[in-house]
C-alpha positions as CSV (number, residue, x, y, z in Angstrom):
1,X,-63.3,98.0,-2.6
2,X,-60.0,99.8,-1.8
3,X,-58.8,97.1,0.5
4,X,-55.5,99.2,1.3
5,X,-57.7,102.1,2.8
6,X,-59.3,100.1,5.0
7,X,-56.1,100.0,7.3
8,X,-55.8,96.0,7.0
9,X,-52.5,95.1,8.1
10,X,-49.7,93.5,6.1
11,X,-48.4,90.4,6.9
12,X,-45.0,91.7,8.1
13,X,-46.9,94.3,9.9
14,X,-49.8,92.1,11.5
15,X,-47.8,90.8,14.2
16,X,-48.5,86.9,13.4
17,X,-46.4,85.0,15.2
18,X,-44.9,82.1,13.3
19,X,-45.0,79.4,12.2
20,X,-49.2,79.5,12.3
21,X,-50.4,76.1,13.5
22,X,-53.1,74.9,11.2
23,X,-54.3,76.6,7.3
24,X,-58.4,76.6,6.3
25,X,-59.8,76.7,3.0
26,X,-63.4,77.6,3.5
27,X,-66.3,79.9,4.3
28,X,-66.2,80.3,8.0
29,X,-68.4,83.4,8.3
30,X,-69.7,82.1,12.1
31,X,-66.7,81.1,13.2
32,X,-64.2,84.2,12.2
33,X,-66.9,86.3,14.0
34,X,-67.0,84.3,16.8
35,X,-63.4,83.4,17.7
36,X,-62.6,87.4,16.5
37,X,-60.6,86.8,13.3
38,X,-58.4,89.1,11.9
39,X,-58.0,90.3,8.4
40,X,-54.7,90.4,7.0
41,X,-52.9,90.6,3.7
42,X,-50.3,88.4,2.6
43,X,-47.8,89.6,-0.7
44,X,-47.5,86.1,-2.4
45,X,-45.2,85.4,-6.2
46,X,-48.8,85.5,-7.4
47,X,-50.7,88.6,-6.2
48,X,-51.7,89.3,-3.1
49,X,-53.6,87.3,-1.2
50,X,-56.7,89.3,0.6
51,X,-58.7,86.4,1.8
52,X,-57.1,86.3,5.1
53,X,-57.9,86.0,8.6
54,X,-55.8,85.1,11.5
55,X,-56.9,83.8,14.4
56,X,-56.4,81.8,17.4
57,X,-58.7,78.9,18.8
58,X,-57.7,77.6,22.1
59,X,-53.3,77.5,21.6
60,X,-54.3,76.4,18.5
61,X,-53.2,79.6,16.0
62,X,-54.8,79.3,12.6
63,X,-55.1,81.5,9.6
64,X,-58.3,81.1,7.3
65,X,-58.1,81.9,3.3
66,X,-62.3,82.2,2.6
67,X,-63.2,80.8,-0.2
68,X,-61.3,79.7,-3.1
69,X,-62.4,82.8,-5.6
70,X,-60.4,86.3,-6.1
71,X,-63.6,88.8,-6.3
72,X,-65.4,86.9,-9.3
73,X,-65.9,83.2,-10.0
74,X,-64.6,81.3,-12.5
75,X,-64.7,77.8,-13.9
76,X,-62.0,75.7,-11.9
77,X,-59.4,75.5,-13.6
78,X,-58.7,79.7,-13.6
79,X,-59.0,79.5,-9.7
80,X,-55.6,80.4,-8.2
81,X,-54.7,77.5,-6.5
82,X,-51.1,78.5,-6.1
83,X,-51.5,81.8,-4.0
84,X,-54.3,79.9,-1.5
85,X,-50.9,77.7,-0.9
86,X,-48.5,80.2,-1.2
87,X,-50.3,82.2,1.4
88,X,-50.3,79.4,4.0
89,X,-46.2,78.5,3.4
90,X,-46.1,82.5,4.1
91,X,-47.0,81.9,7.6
92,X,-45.3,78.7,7.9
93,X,-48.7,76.5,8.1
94,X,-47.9,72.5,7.7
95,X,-51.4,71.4,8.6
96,X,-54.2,72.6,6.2
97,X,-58.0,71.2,6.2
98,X,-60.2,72.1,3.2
99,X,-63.9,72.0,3.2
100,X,-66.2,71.2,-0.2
101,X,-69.5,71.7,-1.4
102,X,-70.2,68.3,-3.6
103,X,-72.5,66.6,-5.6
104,X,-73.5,63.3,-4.4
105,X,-73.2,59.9,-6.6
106,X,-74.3,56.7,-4.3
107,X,-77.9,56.5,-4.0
108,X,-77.3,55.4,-0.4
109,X,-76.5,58.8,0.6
110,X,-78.8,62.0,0.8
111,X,-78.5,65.6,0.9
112,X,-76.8,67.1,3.8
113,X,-74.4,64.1,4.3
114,X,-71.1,64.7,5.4
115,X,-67.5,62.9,4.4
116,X,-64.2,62.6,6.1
117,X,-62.6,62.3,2.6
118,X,-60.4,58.9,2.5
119,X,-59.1,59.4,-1.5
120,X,-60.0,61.0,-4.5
121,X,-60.0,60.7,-7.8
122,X,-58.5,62.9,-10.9
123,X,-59.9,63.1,-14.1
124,X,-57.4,65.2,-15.8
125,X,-57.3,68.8,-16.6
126,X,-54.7,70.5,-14.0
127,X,-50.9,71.4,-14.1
128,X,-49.7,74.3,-11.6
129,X,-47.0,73.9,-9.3
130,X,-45.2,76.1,-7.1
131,X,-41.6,74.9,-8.0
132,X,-41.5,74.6,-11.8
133,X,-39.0,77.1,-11.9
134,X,-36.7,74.2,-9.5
135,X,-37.3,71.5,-12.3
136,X,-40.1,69.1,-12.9
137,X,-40.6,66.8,-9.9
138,X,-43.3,64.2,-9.3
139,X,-45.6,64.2,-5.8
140,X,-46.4,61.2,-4.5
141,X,-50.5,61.3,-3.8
142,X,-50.4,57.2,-3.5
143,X,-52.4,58.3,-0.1
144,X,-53.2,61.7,-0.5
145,X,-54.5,63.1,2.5
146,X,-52.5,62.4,6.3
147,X,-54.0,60.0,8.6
148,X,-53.4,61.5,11.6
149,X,-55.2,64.8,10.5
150,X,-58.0,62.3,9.2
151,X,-58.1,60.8,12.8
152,X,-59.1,64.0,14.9
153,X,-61.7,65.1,11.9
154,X,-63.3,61.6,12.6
155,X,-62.7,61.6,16.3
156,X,-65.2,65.4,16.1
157,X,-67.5,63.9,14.0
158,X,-68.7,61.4,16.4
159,X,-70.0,64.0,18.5
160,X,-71.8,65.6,15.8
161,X,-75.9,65.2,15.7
162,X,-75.6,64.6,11.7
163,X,-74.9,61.9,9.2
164,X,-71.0,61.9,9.2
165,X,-69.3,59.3,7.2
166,X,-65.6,58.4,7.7
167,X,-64.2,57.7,4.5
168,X,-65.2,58.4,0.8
169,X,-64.1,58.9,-2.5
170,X,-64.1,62.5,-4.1
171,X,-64.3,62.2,-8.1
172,X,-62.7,65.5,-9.0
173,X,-62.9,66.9,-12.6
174,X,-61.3,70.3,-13.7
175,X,-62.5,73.3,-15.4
176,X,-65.7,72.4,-16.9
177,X,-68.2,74.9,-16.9
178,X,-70.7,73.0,-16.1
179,X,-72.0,70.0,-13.2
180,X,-72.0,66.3,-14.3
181,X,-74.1,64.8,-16.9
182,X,-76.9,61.9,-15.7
183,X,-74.3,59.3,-17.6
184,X,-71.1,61.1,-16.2
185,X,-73.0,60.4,-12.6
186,X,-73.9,57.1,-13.2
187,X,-70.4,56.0,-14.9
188,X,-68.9,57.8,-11.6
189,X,-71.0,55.8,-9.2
190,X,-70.2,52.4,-11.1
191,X,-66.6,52.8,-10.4
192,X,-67.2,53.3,-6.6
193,X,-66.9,57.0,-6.4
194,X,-68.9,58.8,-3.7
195,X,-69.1,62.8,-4.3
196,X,-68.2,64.9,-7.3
197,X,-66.7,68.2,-7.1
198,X,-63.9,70.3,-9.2
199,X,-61.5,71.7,-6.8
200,X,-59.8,69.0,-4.4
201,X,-57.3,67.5,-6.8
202,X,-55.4,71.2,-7.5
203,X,-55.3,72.1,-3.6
204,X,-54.5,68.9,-2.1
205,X,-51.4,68.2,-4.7
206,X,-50.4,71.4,-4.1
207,X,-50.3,71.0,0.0
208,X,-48.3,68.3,-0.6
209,X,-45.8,69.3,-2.8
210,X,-45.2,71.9,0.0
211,X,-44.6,69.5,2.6
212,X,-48.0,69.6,4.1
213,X,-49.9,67.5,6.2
214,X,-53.8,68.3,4.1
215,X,-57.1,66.7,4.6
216,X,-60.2,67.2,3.6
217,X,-64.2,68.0,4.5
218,X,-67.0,67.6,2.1
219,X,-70.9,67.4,2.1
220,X,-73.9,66.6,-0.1
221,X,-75.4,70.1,-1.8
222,X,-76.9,68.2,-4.7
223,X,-77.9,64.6,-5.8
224,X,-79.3,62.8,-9.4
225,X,-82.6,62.4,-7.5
226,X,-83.5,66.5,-6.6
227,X,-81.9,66.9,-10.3
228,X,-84.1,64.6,-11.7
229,X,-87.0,66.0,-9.8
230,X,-85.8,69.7,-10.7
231,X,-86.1,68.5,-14.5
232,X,-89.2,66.9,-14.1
233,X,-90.6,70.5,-13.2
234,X,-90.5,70.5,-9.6
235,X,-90.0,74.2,-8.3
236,X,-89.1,72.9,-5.2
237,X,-85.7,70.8,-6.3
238,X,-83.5,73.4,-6.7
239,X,-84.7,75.8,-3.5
240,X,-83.7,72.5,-1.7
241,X,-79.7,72.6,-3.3
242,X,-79.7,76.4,-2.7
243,X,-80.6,75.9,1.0
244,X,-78.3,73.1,1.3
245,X,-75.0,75.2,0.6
246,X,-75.6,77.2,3.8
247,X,-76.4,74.4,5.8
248,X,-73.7,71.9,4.6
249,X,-71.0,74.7,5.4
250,X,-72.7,75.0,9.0
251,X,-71.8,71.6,9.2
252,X,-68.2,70.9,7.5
253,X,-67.3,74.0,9.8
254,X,-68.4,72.4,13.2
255,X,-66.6,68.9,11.8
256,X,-63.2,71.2,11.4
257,X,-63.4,73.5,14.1
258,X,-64.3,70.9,16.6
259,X,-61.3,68.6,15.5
260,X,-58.6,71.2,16.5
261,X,-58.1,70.0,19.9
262,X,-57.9,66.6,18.8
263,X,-55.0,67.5,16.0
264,X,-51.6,66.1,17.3
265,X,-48.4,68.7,17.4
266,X,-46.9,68.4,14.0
267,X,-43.6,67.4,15.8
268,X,-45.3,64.4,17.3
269,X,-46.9,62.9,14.5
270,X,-46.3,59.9,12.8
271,X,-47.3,60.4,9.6
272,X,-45.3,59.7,6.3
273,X,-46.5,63.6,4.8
274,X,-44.3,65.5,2.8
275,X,-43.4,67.6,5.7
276,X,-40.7,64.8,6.5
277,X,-39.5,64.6,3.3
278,X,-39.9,67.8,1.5
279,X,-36.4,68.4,0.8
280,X,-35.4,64.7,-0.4
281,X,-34.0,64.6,-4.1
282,X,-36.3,63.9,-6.3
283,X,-35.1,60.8,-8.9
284,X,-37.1,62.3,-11.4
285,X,-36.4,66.1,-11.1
286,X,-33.0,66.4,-12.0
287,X,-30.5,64.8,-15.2
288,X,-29.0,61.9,-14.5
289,X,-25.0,62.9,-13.0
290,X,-23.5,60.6,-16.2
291,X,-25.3,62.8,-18.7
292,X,-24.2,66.0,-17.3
293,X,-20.7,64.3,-16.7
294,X,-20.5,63.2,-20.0
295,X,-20.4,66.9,-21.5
């Protein structure tokens, strides 16, 4: 697909005014149709980024990146991480909600069930950053995802005629080709882990190191017990997880899109993001003033 012929405008030419309010990571196929999303291309440092679709909803203006996959997948850690981000601080965005597809962990929870995710966990794996070229600097995930973004997902999700849970834990592991093994699940669900997935970690560090105020969507597509039933031969088990991606991404969409009126102004928030602090000096990025003095 020549994406250049099809007259889709360039950022500088689309006529997007900025800074856009609110950046989503997802596949909103309903919702860009309905609210009569435009496509748009945005030049980023690493390639250029023609997942785009601008919007508004209400005041509210928002530009979508669909999907998290440049015309082929790939195992996680090859997605590009950096130009989903770098393409929302294009436009300015300082509020970005990304939805997941996950496996579940806790027997308590079934298929279908939805999580306004409260933490996650990192098993390793990934190293990008958009500002190793300004010197190594830590980001502070200690609580990763902003409250007050949290707060109008949960307030919309009260409304909704589904399982909705508030808080949860994301496991997230990077670049294996591959879903969790029966004793990776079961380790993960003794340490109190809710959902599985492989992509949260890279995009939610990343929001934050640009000063963004991220949160985070996920439902159920998979579970031990249809993957139990799908080895024991049932034909059935995995029509069920297929089925469940479309139907999970119905409902992580009406969580988000729902929540938008509910989403404080960034300039009255509260919250401790990065947004307020983005351009503090970092104790650990740069060499100590008596080393360099003592040249």
């Amino acid at each position: 697909m020549n994406i250049i012929k099809e007259n889709i405008p360039v950022l500088e030419e689309s006529n997007i005014p900025f800074p856009v309010d609110i950046g989503l990571v997802g596949r909103f196929d309903n919702e860009i149709i309905k609210y009569n999303f435009k496509r748009v291309l945005i030049p980023t440092q690493y390639g250029l980024m023609d997942r785009a679709f601008y919007g508004k909803i209400g005041k509210k203006s928002v530009l979508i990146i669909y999907g998290r996959f440049d015309q082929k997948r790939t195992i996680s850690k090859d997605i590009n991480f950096m130009k989903t981000q770098a393409a929302f601080n294009a436009v300015g965005a300082k509020t970005i909600i990304g939805t997941f597809v996950t496996g579940g962990i806790q027997k308590s929870y079934e298929m279908g069930d939805v999580f306004i995710v409260s933490d996650f966990f990192g098993m390793g794996g990934y190293r990008k950053s958009l500002y190793l070229d300004g010197g190594f600097k830590n980001i502070d995930m200690y609580r990763p995802f902003c409250g007050e973004v949290r707060e109008a997902l949960i307030k919309s999700s009260k409304k909704c005629d589904f399982k909705v849970y508030d808080k949860g834990i994301y496991m997230c592991f990077h670049g294996y080709p591959r879903i969790e093994t029966k004793a990776e699940v079961d380790f993960f669900g003794k340490a109190g882990f809710d959902i599985a997935g492989q992509t949260l970690d890279a995009e939610a560090t990343l929001a934050r190191e640009s000063g963004c105020c991220y949160a985070a969507v996920a439902v159920i597509i998979d579970d031990p017990k249809t993957r139990d039933d799908f080895m024991e031969g049932d034909s059935k088990a995995r029509q069920k997880t297929q089925n469940a991606i479309p139907e999970g991404r119905l409902k992580t969409a009406k969580v988000v899109f729902d929540s938008l009126k509910y989403l404080p102004t960034l300039e009255s928030r509260k919250c401790i993001c990065g947004h307020k602090f983005h351009s503090e000096k970092s104790h650990f990025r740069y060499l100590p003033d008596f080393i360099l003095d003592s040249e």
